[in-house]
DRENTINU-711235 format. One record per residue (C-alpha): residue in three letters; residue number from 1; x, y, z. Coordinates in Angstrom, 2 decimals, m for minus. Example, Ala and Ser with C-alpha at 12.3 -4.5 7.8 and 13.67 -1.06 7.14 Angstrom:
BEGIN
{'ALA'; 1; {12.30; m4.50; 7.80}}
{'SER'; 2; {13.67; m1.06; 7.14}}
This chain:
BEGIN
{'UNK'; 1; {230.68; m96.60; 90.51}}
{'UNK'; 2; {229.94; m93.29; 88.56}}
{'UNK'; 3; {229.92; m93.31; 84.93}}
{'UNK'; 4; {233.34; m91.15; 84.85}}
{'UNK'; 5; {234.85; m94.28; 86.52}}
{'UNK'; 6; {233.81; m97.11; 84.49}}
{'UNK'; 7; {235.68; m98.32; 81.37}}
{'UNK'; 8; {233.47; m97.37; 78.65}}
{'UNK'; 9; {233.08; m97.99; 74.88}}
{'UNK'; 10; {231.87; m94.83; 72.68}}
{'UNK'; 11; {230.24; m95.30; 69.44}}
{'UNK'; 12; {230.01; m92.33; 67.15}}
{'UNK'; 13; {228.33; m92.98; 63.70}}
{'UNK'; 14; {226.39; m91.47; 61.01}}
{'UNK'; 15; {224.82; m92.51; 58.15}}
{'UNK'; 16; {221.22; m92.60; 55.82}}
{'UNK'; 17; {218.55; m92.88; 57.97}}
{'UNK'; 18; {217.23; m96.61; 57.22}}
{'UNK'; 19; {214.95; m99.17; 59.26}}
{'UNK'; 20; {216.65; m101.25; 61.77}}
{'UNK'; 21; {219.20; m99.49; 62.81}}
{'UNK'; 22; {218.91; m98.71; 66.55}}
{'UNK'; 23; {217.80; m102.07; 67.12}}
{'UNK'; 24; {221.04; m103.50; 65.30}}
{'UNK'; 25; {223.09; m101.60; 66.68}}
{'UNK'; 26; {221.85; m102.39; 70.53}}
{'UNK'; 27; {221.77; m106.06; 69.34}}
{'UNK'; 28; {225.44; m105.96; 68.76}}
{'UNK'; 29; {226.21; m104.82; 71.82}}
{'UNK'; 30; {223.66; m106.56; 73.10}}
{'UNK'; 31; {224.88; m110.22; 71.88}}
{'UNK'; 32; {228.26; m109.36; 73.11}}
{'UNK'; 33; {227.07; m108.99; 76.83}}
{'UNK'; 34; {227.46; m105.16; 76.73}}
{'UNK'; 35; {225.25; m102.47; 78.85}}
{'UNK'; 36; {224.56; m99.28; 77.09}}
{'UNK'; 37; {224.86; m96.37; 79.48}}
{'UNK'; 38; {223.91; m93.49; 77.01}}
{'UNK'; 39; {221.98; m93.68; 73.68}}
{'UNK'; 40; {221.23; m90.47; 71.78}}
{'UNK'; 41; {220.20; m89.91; 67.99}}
{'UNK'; 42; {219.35; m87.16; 65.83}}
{'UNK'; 43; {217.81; m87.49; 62.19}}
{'UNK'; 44; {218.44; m84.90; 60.10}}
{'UNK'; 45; {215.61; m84.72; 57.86}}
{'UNK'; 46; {217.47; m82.06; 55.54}}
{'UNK'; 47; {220.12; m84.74; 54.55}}
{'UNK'; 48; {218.25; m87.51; 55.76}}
{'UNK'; 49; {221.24; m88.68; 57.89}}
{'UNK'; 50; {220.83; m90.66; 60.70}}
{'UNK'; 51; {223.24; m89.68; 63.58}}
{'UNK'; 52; {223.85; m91.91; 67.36}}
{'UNK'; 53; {226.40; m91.82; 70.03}}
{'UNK'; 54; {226.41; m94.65; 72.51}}
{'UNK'; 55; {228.05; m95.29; 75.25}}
{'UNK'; 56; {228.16; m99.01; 77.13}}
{'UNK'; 57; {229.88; m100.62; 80.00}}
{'UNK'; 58; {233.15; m102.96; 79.14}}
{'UNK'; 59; {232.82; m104.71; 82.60}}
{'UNK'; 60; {231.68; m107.83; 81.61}}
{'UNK'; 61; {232.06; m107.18; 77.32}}
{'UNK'; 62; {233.07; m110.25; 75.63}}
{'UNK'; 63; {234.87; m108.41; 72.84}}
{'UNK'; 64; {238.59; m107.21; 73.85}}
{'UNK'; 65; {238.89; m103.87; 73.18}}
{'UNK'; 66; {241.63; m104.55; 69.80}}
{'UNK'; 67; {238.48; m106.64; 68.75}}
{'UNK'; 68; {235.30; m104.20; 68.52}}
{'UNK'; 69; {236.45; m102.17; 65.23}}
{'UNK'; 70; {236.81; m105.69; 63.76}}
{'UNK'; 71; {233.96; m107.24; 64.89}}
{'UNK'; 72; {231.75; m104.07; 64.38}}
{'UNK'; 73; {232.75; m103.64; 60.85}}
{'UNK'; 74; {230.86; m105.78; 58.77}}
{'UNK'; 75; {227.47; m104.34; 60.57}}
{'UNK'; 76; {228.69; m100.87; 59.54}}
{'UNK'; 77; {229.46; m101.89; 56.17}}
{'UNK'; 78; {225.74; m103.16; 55.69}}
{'UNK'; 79; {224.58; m99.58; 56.46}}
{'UNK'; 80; {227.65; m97.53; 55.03}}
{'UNK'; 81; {228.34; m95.88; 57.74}}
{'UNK'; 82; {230.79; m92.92; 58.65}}
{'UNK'; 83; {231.68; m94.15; 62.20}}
{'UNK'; 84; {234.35; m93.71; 65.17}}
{'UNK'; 85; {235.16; m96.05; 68.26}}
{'UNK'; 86; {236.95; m94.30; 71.43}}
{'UNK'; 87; {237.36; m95.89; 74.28}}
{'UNK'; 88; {237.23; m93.90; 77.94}}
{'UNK'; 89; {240.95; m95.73; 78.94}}
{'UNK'; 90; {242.60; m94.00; 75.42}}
{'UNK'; 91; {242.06; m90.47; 76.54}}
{'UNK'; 92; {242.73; m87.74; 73.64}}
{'UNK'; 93; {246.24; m86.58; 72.91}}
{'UNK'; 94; {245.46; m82.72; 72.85}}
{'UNK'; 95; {247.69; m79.64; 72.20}}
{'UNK'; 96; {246.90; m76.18; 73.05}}
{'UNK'; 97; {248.13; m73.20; 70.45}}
{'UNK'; 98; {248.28; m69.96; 72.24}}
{'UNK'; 99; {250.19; m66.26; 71.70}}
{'UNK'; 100; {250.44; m63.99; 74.12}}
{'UNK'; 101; {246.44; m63.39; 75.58}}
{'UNK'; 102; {246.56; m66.35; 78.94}}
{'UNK'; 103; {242.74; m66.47; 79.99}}
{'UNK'; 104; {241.95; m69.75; 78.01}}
{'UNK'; 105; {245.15; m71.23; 78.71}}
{'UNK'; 106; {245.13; m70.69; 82.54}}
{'UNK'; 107; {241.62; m72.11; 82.82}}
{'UNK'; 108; {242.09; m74.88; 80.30}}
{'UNK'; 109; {245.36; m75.82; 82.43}}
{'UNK'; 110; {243.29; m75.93; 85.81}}
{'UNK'; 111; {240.40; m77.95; 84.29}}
{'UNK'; 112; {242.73; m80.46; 83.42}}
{'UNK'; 113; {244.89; m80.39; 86.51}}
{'UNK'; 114; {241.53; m81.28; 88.00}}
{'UNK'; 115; {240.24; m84.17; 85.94}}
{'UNK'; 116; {237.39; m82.24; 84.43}}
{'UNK'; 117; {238.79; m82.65; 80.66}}
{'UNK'; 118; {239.52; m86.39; 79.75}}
{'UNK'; 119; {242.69; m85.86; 78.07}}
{'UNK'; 120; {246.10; m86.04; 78.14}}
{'UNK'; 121; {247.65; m82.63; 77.60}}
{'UNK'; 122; {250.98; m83.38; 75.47}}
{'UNK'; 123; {251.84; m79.47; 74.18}}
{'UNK'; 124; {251.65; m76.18; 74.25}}
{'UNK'; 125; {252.63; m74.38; 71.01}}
{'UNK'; 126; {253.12; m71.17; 71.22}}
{'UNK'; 127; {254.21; m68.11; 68.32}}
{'UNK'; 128; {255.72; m66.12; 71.52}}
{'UNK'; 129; {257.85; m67.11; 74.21}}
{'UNK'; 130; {255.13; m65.10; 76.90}}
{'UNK'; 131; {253.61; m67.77; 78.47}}
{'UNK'; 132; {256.30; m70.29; 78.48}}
{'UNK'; 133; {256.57; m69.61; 82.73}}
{'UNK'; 134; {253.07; m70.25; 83.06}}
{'UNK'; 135; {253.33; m74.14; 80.82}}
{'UNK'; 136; {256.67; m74.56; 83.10}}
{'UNK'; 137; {254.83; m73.74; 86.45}}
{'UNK'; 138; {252.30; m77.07; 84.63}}
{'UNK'; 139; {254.94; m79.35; 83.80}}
{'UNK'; 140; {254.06; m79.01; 80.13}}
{'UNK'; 141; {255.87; m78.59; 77.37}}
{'UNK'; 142; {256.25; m75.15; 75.69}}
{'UNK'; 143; {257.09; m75.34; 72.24}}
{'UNK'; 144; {257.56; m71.67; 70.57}}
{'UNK'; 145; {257.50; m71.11; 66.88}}
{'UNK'; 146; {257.69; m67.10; 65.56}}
{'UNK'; 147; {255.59; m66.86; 62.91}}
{'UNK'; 148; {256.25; m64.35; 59.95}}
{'UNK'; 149; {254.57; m63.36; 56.75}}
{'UNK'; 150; {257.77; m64.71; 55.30}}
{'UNK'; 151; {258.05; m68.32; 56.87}}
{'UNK'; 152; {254.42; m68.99; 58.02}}
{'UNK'; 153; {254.33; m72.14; 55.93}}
{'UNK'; 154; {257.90; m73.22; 57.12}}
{'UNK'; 155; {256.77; m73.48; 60.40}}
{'UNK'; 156; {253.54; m74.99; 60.30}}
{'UNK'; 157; {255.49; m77.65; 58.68}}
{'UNK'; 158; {257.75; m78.01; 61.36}}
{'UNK'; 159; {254.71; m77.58; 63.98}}
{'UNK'; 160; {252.66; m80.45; 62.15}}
{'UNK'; 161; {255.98; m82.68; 62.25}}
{'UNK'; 162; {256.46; m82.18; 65.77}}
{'UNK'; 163; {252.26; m83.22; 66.35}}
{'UNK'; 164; {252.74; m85.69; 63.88}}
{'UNK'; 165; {255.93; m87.34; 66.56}}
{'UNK'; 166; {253.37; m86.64; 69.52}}
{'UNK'; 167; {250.26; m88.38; 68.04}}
{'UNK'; 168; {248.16; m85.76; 68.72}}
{'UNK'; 169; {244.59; m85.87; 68.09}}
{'UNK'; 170; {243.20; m82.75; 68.87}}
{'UNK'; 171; {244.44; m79.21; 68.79}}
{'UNK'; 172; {242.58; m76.50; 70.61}}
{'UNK'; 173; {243.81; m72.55; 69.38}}
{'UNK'; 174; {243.19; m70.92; 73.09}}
{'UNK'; 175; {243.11; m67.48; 71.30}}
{'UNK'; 176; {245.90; m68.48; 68.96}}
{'UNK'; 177; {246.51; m65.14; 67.16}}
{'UNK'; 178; {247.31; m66.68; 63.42}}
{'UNK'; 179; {245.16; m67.74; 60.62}}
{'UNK'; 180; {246.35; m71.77; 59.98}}
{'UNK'; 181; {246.46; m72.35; 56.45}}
{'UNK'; 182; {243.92; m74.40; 55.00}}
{'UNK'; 183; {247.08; m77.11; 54.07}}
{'UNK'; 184; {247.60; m76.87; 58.06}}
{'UNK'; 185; {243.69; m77.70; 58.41}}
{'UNK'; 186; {243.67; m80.23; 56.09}}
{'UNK'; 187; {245.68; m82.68; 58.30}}
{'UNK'; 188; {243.10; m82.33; 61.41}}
{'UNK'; 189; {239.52; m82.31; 59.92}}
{'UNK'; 190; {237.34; m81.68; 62.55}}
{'UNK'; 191; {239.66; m81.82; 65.17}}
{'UNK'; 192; {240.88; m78.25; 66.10}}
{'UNK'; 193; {238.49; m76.10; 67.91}}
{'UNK'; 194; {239.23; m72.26; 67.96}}
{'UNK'; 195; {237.25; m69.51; 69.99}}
{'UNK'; 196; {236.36; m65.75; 68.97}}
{'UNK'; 197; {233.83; m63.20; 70.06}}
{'UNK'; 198; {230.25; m63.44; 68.62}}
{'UNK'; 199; {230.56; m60.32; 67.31}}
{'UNK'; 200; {231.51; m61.43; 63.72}}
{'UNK'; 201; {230.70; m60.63; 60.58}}
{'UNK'; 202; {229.54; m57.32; 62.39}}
{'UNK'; 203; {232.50; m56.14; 64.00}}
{'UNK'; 204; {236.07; m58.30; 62.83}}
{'UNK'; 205; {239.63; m56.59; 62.96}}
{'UNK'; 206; {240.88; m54.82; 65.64}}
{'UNK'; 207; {239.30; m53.86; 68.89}}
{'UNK'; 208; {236.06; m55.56; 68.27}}
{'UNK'; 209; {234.65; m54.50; 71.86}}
{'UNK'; 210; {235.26; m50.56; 71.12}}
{'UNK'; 211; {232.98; m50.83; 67.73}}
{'UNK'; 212; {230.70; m52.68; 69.99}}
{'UNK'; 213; {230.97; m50.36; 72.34}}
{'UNK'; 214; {230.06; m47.63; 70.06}}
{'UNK'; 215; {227.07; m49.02; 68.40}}
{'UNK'; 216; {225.34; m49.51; 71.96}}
{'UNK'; 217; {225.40; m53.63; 71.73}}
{'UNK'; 218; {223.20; m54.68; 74.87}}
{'UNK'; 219; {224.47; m58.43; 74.19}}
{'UNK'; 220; {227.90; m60.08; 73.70}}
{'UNK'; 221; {228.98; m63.78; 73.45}}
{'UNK'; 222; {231.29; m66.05; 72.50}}
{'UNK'; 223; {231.59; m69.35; 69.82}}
{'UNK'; 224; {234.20; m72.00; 70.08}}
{'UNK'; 225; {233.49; m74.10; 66.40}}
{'UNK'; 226; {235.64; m76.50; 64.20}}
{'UNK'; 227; {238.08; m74.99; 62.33}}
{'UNK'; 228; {237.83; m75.20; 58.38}}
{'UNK'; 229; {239.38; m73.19; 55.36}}
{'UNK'; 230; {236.86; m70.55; 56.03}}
{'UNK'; 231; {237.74; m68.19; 58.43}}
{'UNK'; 232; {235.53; m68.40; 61.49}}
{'UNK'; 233; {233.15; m70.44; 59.81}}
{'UNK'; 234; {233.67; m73.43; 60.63}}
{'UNK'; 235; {231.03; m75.86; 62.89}}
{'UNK'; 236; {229.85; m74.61; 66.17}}
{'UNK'; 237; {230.40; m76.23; 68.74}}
{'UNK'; 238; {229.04; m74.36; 71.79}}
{'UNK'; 239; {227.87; m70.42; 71.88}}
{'UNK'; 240; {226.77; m68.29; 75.32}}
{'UNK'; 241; {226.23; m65.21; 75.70}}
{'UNK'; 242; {226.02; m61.94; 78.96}}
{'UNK'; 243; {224.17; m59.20; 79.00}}
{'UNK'; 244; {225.53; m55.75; 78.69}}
{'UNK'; 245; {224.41; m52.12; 79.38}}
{'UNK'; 246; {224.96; m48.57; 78.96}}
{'UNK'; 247; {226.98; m48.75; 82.46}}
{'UNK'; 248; {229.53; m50.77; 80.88}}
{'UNK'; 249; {232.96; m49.80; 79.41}}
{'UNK'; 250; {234.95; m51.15; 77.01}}
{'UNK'; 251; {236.99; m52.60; 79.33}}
{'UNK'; 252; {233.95; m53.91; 80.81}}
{'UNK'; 253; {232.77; m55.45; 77.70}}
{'UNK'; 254; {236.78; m57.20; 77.13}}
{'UNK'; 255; {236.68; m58.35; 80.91}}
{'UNK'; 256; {232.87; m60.25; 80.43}}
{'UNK'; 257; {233.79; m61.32; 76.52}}
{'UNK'; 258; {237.12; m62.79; 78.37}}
{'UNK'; 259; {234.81; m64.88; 80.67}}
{'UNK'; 260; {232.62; m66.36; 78.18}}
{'UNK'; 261; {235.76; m67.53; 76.11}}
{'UNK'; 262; {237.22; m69.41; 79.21}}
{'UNK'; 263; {233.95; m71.00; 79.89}}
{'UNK'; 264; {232.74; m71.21; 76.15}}
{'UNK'; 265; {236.34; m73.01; 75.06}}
{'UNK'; 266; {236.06; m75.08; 77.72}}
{'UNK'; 267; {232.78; m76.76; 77.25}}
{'UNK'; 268; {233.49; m77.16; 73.93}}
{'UNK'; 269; {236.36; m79.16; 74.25}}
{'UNK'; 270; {234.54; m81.36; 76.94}}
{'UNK'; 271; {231.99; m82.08; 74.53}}
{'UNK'; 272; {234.77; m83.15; 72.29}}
{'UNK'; 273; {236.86; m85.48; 74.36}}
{'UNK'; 274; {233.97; m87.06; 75.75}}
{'UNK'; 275; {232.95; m88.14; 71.84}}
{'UNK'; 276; {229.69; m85.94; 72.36}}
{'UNK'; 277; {229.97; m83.66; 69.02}}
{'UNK'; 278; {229.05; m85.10; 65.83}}
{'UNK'; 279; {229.70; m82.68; 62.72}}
{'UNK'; 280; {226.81; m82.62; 60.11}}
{'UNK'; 281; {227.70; m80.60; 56.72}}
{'UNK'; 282; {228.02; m77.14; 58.42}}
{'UNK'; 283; {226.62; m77.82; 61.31}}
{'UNK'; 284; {227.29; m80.19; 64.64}}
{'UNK'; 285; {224.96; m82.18; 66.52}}
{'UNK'; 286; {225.59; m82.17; 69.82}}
{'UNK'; 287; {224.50; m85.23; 72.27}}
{'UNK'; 288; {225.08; m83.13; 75.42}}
């Protein structure tokens, strides 16, 4: 049986970097007849954090799975740590925001259809009615909500009711065409993942591939990140980037930065569903 079959337990946890703690932690799942499949850590000698995912096997786990958090507790306590329990048979409740651009959505809709994201895809929110055909043709959901200058914060409110009703735990903005307030934000630290062009600071606004086009560029790429109150500043997530030359035109340059967003987004939300992302101050630390 592959690892993508098995009922799993995922630990996520950070902390201060201290003595003892791998071996505790393997010793608790260790005394609870528990076989680790994956064990990664990072220490971040800049904070002096201490950060682990690990995975183990619940065939055979003595601990029932409304137990562990309990159980687990008081040895996380002892160390202070930050920490986060998923388990593989609770997959994420995710929502996709999206205007009118369909790349991201259309390949984030296959890779689900196909079991490559472990999720459950609940919504699709939408501030145009465009792609409503193409969430139909999915059997999702298609919720529209027209955003203005005027009501912006009227409808996030009635957007973050209608996540709130759906228990969603992730929201990913598959080129999402609005800024979300950082009162919007605030309700999903860490847990909505947008995706832009690389180009930025250098070349933000409009038409970002005709400036690049203009000043010659010879590289483009793409970031999916966390979003935070900052615009497009959040924690990276994932990053790739394609080669360009003086043979290419700006549509050429839009048609390959298109490309890297479907496969950019979509790694980065794999790495997030499968509990492999682990944010550290600005930064993430990624146990790929």
């Amino acid at each position: 049986m592959s690892v993508s079959q098995r009922r799993t337990a995922t630990l996520l946890l950070r902390c201060k970097d201290q003595k003892g703690l791998v071996h505790r932690i393997s010793d608790f799942i260790f005394r609870h007849e528990g076989n680790i499949l994956h064990a990664d850590q990072h220490i971040d000698f800049e904070t002096g954090l201490f950060l682990s995912r690990v995975e183990w096997d619940l065939e055979g786990f003595t601990l029932e799975e409304h137990e562990v958090a309990r159980v687990f507790k008081p040895l996380a306590d002892s160390f202070e740590m930050s920490w986060e329990l998923r388990f593989s048979d609770e997959p994420i409740r995710m929502a996709i925001f999206v205007s009118r651009h369909d790349h991201c959505l259309t390949d984030l809709l296959h890779r689900h259809a196909i079991g490559e994201l472990r999720s459950e895809l609940v919504a699709i929110v939408s501030n145009h009615p465009d792609l409503r055909p193409l969430a139909e043709r999915s059997g999702i959901p298609y919720h529209t909500f027209p955003v203005t200058p005027e009501n912006k914060r009227e409808q996030e409110e009635r957007e973050l009711k209608l996540l709130d009703s759906l228990r969603i735990d992730l929201i990913v903005l598959a080129r999402y065409m609005q800024v979300l307030t950082p009162e919007f934000v605030a309700h999903y630290p860490n847990r909505i993942i947008n995706i832009h062009h690389s180009f930025l600071p250098a070349f933000s606004g409009a038409r970002p591939y005709a400036q690049a086009y203009a000043r010659g560029v010879k590289l483009i790429g793409a970031t999916s990140h966390y979003v935070t109150p900052a615009v497009d500043d959040g924690p990276i997530i994932e990053q790739d980037t394609i080669p360009v030359s003086h043979r290419d035109t700006v549509e050429d340059l839009a048609r390959k930065g298109r490309d890297l967003e479907r496969i950019v987004l979509a790694r980065a939300v794999r790495l997030h569903v499968e509990g492999r992302v682990l944010p550290c101050g600005n930064k993430t630390v990624v146990f790929d």
